[in-house]
VONU-809249 format. One line per 3 residues: number of its first residue (from 1); their letters; for each residue x, y, z of C-alpha. Coordinates in Angstrom, 3 decimals, padded with zeros to 6 digits. Example, Ala and Ser with C-alpha at 12.3 -4.5 7.8 and 13.67 -1.06 7.14 Angstrom:
VONU-809249
1	AS	012.300/-004.500/007.800  013.670/-001.060/007.140
This chain:
VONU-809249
1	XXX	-013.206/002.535/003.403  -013.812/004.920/000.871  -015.634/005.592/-001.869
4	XXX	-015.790/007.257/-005.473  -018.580/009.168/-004.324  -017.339/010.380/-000.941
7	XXX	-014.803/012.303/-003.429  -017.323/012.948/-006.046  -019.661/015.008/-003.566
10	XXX	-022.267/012.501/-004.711  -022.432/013.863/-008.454  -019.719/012.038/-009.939
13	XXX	-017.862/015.297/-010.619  -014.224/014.203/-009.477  -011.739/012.913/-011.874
16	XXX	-008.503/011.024/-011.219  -005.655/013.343/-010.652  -002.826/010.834/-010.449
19	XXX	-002.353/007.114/-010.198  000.415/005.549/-008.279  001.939/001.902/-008.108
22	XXX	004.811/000.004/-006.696  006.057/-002.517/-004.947  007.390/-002.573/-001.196
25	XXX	010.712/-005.287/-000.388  010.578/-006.096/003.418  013.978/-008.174/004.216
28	XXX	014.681/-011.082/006.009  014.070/-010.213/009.371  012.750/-007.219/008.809
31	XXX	009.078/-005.835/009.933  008.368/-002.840/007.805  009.638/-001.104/004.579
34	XXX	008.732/002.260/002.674  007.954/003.575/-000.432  008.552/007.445/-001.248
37	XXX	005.717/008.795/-003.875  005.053/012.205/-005.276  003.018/014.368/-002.595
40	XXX	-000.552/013.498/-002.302  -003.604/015.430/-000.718  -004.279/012.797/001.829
43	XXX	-007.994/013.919/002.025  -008.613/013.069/-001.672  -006.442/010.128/-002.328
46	XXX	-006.973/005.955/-001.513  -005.152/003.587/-001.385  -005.222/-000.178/-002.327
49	XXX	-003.276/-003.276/-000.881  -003.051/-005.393/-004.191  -000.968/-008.468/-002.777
52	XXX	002.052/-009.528/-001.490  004.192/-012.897/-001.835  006.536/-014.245/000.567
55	XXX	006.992/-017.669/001.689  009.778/-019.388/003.490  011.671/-022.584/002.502
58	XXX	009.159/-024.775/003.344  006.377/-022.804/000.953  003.998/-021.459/004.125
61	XXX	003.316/-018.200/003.818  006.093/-015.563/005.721  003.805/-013.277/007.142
64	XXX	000.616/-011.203/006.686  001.093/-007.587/005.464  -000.559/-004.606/005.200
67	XXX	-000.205/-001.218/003.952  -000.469/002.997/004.796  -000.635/006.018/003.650
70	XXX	001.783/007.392/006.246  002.061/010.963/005.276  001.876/012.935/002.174
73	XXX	005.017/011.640/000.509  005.382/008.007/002.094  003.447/004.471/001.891
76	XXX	004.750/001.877/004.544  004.095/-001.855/004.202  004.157/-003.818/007.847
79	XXX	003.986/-007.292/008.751  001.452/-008.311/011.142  002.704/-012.133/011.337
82	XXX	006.529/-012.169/010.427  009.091/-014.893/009.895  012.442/-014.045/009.505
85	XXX	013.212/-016.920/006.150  011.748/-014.925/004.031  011.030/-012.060/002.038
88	XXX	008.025/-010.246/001.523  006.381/-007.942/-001.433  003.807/-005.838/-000.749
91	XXX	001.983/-004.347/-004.142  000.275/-001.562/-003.411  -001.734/000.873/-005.693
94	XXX	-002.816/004.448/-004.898  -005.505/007.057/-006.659  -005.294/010.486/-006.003
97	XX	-008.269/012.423/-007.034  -009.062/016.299/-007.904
């Protein structure tokens, strides 16, 4: 996990270069999804799982997600437990610092 200071060097020196936030539709019977965000320095930037919803007809929960930071350019959300009733959500929230 990391850490304001790990990009601070310690001193607090970073700032926030850019924040990022959206939300990631899996479909029915699907596993994973993407998102497409500006470029990102992959070195300098974290990112947060916020949540995600999605619960079949019965109201148990769908399936257990999780998100990356893929590459520069793309965050993936993937479902670790899925059922195919549903649709899932994934919030997801990234900082990019300088």
């Amino acid at each position: 996990m990391s850490t304001f200071l790990q990009f601070a060097g310690g001193g607090g020196g970073a700032t926030i270069k850019a924040i990022q936030r959206g939300v990631i539709s899996i479909a029915v019977s699907g596993t994973s999804a993407t998102a497409t965000i500006t470029a990102v320095d992959m070195a300098k930037t974290e990112l947060r799982f916020l949540g995600g919803s999605g619960y079949d007809a019965s109201g148990t929960i769908a399936a257990v997600p999780r998100v990356v930071l893929t590459n520069t350019t793309t965050v993936t959300a993937t479902l670790q437990n899925a059922n195919a009733a549903a649709i899932l959500n994934v919030s997801w929230e990234l900082t990019e610092y300088n």
